[in-house]
C-alpha positions in Angstrom: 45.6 130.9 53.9 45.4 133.4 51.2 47.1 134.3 48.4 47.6 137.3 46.1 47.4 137.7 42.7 50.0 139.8 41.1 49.5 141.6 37.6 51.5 143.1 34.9 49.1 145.2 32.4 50.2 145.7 29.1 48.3 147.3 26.0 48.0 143.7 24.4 49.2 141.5 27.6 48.8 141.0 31.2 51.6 139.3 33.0 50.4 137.2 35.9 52.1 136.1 38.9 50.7 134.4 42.4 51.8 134.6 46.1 52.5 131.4 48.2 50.1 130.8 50.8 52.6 132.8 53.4 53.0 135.7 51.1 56.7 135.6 50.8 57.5 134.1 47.5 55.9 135.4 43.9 55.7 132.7 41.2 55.1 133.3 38.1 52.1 132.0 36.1 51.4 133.0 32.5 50.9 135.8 29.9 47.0 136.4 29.0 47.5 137.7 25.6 44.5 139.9 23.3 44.2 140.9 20.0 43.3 144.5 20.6 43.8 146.7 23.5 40.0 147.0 24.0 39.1 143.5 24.1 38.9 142.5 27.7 36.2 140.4 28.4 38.4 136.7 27.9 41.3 138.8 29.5 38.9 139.2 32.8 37.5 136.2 32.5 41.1 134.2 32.6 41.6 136.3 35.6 38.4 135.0 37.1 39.6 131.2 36.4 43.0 132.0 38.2 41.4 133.5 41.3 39.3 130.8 41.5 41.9 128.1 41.1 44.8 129.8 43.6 42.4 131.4 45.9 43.6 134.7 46.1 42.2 137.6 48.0 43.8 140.3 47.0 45.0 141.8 43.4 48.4 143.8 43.3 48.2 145.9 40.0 51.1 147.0 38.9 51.1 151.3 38.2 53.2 152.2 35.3 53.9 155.6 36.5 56.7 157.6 34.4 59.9 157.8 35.6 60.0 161.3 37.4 56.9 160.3 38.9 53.8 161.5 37.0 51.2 160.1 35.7 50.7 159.6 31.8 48.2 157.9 29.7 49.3 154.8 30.6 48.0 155.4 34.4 44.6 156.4 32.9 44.4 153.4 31.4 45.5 151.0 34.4 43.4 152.9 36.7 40.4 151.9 34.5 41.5 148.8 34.5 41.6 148.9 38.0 38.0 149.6 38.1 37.1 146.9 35.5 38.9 144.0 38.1 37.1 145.6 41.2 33.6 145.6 39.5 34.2 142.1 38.5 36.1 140.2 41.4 35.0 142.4 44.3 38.5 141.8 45.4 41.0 144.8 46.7 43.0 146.3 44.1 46.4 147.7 45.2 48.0 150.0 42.5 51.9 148.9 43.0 54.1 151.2 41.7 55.9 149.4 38.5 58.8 151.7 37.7 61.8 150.0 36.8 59.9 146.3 36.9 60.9 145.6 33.1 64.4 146.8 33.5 64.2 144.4 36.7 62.5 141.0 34.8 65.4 141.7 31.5 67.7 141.2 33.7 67.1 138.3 35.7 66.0 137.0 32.3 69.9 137.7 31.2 71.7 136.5 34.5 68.8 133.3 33.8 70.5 132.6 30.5 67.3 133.5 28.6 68.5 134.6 25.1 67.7 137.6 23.9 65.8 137.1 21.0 63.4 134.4 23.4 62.9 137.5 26.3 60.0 139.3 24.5 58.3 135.8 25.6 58.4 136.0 29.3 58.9 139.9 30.1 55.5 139.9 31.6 55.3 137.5 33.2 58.7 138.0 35.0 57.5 141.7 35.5 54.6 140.7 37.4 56.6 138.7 39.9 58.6 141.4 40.6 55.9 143.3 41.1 54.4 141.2 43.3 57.2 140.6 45.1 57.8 144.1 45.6 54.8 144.2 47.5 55.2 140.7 49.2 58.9 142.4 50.5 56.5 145.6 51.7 54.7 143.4 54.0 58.0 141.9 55.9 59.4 145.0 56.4 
C-alpha cells in the first residue's frame, strides 16, 4: 500500500499532511518550522524521516499560484523547492494548485472551535490536508 505525503510550503514553515494507505483520507501531521527562509537542510531532512516512517511514494506540493492565476515569486520559490525534494527523495513531485487552501484550513479551524488567537498554530498544517485531500478527491473522481 502506499501513501502520499502532502505539503504546505511556507517562507518559515512547511505544513505536513499524510494519506491513508487507500488514499482517501489526509491526516494531518506537523509544522516543520526554520529560522530563515534559506535554511533547508533539517527542513529536508525531517521530510526524509516522515517518508521513511509512513512510507509514502509520492509528494503532493502544494502551488501557491495568485488568485487570477499567475504565477508570482512565490511559484519561483516552490518550484525550487520542488527541485530540492526531487533531488533528495527521488520521489514524484505533483505541484497541487493551493489557491484558496488557507481560506479553506481558517475555516474548518472556526467551525472546529479553534480560537482565533490559537489558529496561527495549526494553519499549516490544516492547509496541507486540504491540499492533499484535494488531490486524494482528484483520484476518486
Amino acid at each position: 500500500m502506499s501513501r502520499v505525503l502532502g505539503l504546505d510550503y511556507g517562507t518559515k514553515t512547511v505544513g505536513v499532511a499524510i494519506s491513508d494507505p487507500l488514499l482517501l483520507t489526509a491526516q494531518g501531521l506537523e509544522i516543520i518550522r526554520r529560522e530563515k527562509p534559506s535554511k533547508l537542510r533539517k527542513t529536508l531532512a525531517r521530510i526524509d524521516e516522515l517518508i521513511a516512517s509512513y512510507q509514502a511514494d509520492k509528494i503532493v506540493l502544494g502551488y501557491p499560484k495568485n488568485m487570477n492565476g499567475t504565477e508570482g515569486k512565490r511559484c519561483e520559490e516552490t518550484l525550487a523547492f520542488k527541485e530540492m525534494l526531487e533531488n533528495r527523495t527521488h520521489l514524484e513531485v505533483i505541484l497541487w494548485d493551493e489557491r484558496l487552501s488557507t481560506v479553506t484550513a481558517d475555516k474548518t479551524m472556526m467551525e472546529t472551535g479553534i480560537r482565533r488567537e490559537h489558529r496561527k498554530e495549526y494553519v499549516d498544517e490544516i492547509a496541507a490536508m486540504v491540499i492533499l485531500q484535494s488531490y486524494l478527491d482528484s483520484l476518486q473522481v
